[in-house]
N, C-alpha and C positions, 0 to 999 in steps of 0.2 A: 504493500500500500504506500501512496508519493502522499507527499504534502499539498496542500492546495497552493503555497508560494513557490511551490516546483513545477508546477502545471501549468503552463499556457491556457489560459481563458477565453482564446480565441477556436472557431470550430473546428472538430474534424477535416482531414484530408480530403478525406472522401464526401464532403457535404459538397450540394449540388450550388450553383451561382447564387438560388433562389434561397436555398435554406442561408447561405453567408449574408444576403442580403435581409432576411430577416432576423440576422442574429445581432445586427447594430439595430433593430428598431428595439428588439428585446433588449437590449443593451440599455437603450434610450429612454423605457419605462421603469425599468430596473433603478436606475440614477433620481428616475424623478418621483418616482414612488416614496424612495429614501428621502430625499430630500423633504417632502410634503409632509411626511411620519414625523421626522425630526422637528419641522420650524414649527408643526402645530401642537408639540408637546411641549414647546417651552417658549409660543404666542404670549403669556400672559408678560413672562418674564423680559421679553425682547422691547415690549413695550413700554415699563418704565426704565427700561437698560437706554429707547430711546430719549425720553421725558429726564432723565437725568443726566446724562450726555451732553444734553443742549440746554441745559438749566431753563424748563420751563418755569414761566415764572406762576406759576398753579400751584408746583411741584418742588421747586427747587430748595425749599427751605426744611422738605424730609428728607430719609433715606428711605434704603433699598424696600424694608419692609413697610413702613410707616408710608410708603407710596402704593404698594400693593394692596393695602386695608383702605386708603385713599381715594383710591381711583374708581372703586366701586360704590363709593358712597357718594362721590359726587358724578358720575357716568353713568353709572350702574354696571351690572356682572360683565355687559357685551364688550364695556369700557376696557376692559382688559383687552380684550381682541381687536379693537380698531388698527385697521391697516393691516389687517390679517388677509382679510381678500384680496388686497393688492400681493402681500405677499407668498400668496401661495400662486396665484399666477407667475409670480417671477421666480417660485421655488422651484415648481415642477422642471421648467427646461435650465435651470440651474443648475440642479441636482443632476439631469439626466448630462448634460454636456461635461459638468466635471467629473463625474464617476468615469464616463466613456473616452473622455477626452484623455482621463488618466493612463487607462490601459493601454488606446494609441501611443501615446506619449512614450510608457513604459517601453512599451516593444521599438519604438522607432531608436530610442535613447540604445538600446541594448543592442540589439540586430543589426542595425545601418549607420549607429554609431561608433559602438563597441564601449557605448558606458554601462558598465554591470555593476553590482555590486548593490549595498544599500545605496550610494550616494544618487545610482536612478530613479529611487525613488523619491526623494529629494526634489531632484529637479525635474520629474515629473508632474509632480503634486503641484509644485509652484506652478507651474506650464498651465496645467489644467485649471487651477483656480483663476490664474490670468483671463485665460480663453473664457471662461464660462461668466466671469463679471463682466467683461469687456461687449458681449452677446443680450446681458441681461440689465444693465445698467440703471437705464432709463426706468425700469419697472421698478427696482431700487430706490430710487428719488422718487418715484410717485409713493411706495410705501413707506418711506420714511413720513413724506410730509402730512400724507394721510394720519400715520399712528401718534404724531407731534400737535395735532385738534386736542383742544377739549374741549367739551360741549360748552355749548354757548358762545366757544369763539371759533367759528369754522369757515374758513375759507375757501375751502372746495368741500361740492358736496358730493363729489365721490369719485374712484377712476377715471372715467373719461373725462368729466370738469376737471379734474386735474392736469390731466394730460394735455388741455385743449387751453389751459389758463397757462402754466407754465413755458408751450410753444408759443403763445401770443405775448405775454409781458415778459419772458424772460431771456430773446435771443431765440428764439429757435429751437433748432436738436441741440446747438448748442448748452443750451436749459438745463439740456436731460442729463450732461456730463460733467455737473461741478461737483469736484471730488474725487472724480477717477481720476488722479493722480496720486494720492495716500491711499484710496483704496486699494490700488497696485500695488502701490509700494508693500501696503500693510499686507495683501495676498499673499506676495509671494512666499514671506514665513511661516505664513498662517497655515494656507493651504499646504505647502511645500514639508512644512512639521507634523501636520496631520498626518496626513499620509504617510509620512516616513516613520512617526511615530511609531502609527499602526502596524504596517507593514513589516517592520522591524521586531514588535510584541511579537505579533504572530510568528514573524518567519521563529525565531528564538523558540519561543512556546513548542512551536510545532515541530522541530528538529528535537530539542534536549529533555519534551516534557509531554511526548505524544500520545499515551496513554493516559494521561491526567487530564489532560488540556484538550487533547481533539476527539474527535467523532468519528463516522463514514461518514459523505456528503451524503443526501437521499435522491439526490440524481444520479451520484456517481460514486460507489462503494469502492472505486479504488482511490479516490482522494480522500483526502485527511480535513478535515475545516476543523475549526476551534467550536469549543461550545459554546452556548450563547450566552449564558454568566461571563466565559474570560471574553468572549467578543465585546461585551456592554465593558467592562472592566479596561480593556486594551483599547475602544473608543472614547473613552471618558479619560483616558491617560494625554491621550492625545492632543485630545482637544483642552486641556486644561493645559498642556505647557507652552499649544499653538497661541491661545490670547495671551499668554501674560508676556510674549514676546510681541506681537502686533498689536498689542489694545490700544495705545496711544495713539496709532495712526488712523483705527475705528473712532477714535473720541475726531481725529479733526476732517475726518470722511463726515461721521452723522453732522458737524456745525456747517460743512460745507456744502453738502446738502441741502440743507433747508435752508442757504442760502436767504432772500428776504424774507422770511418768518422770523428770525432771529432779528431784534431791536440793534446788535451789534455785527449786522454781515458783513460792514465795508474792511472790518477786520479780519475780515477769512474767508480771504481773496485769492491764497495759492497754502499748499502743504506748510512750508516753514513760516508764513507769518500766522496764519492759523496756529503751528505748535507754539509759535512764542508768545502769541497773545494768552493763551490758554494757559501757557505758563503764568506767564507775570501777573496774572489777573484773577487765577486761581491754585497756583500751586500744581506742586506732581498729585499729593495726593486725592486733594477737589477739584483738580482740572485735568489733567491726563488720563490719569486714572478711576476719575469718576468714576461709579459704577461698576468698578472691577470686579468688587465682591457677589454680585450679582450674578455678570458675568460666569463667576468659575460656578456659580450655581445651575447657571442654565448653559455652560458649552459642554457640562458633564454631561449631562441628558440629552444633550444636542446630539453632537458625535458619538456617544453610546447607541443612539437610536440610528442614524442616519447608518453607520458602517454596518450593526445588526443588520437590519433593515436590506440593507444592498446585498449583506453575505447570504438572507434567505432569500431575496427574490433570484437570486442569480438560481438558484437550487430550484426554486418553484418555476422559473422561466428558463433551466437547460443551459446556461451562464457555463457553469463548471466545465 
């Protein structure tokens, strides 16, 4: 029996043009599945992660929890979820492009490069997180600005008036891309760590501890998959060491963002004047780092679910 880090995850030889051509669309739900499971187990949390971020002024004088007991008192329960619809639209082909995006990536880095090792996944991960924001962006600043409403002060009443308000007053497409500069930036470790993280647990786990740690897959009893306790475990590993390396750059992604909502935008106008206002104006710990703790709350359950997630559907959709 091989390990599932030893097994190509691309089809069979012998699969016909059509069965290959169906196995990137299986690919493509696979990813966006994951991704949709993950952002809507930790919607509540993502939402004052962005309310604290950008110091609403509703908000900005509690923390992490005392914002959570908050928000439904004056919003009510849905209040937690705003900007949730936007984001699951932009989760789905999120998710599905950087899971897929990954594996291409993986194989091209290895095969036509000759980069092996862990450090492919590495620079995979990063690759893939690039590609997959860079595609999805726009849908991103609509649900930032969306989830940054509270009621009674709402400026777009919903997806398309937003889309349709911030092309007309704000430039253009241009509008739709302020930020994607620290969000890249922030990507590439973020994403680039996940994955390597991951990848890395598992490979480990799976060679030194394969009777403890793996399974059969149920597609395929000759691969090895981890079980789904060390998969949430090796996900949650992940993603808690990928923010606290990028979070800073998520704190001047979300102010850049939303752009005119915020009373002080003209000061976060590019990546570094953004980081130094944030600095001087609030410190590392209430300005960079705002909302950190939150954060390792909700990227644990994030990337626990998101990598579970992708490791069964690959199983439930013939992936292995």
């Amino acid at each position: 029996m091989t390990s599932e880090a030893a097994v190509s995850t691309s089809p069979s030889m012998s699969s016909t043009p059509a069965k290959r051509d169906y196995y990137w669309v299986r690919s493509f739900v696979a990813g966006g599945v994951a991704g949709c499971c993950a952002k809507t187990t930790i919607a509540p949390l993502d939402r004052v992660k962005i309310l604290l971020q950008a110091q609403s002024p509703h908000y900005k004088h509690l923390g992490v929890f005392s914002t959570l007991r908050a928000v439904p008192q004056k919003e009510g329960l849905l209040g937690l979820y705003k900007g949730n619809g936007a984001m699951m639209v932009r989760i789905f082909p999120y998710g599905a492009i950087q899971f897929m995006a990954f594996d291409k990536y993986k194989k091209l880095l290895s095969k036509q490069i000759g980069i092996s090792g862990h450090i492919h996944r590495l620079m995979a991960g990063s690759m893939a997180g690039m590609t997959a924001v860079i595609c999805t962006y726009p849908l991103d600043v609509v649900r930032a600005r969306l989830a940054f409403q509270v009621k009674g002060d709402h400026r777009y009443t919903g997806i398309a008036n937003a889309f349709h308000t911030i092309y007309l007053k704000e430039g253009g497409i241009l509008g739709f891309y302020r930020g994607l500069t620290p969000t890249l930036i922030g990507m590439a470790p973020y994403a680039g760590l996940s994955f390597f993280t991951f990848g890395t647990l598992k490979s480990i786990g799976l060679k030194h501890f394969p009777e403890v740690l793996g399974r059969p897959s149920s597609d395929n009893p000759d691969v090895l998959i981890l079980k789904t306790h060390v998969n949430l475990l090796c996900g949650g590993a992940a993603g808690t060491i990928a923010q606290t390396v990028s979070y800073p750059f998520d704190v001047a992604r979300r102010r850049m963002q939303l752009g005119s909502v915020l009373p002080d935008s003209e000061k976060c106008v590019s990546l570094v004047k953004t980081l130094k206002y944030v600095y001087q104006q609030y410190g590392v710990k209430k300005g960079l780092y705002r909302g950190l703790s939150l954060n390792y709350i909700r990227c644990v359950p994030s990337q626990a679910v998101a990598f579970t997630t992708y490791e069964f559907m690959k199983q439930l959709l013939h992936l292995n």
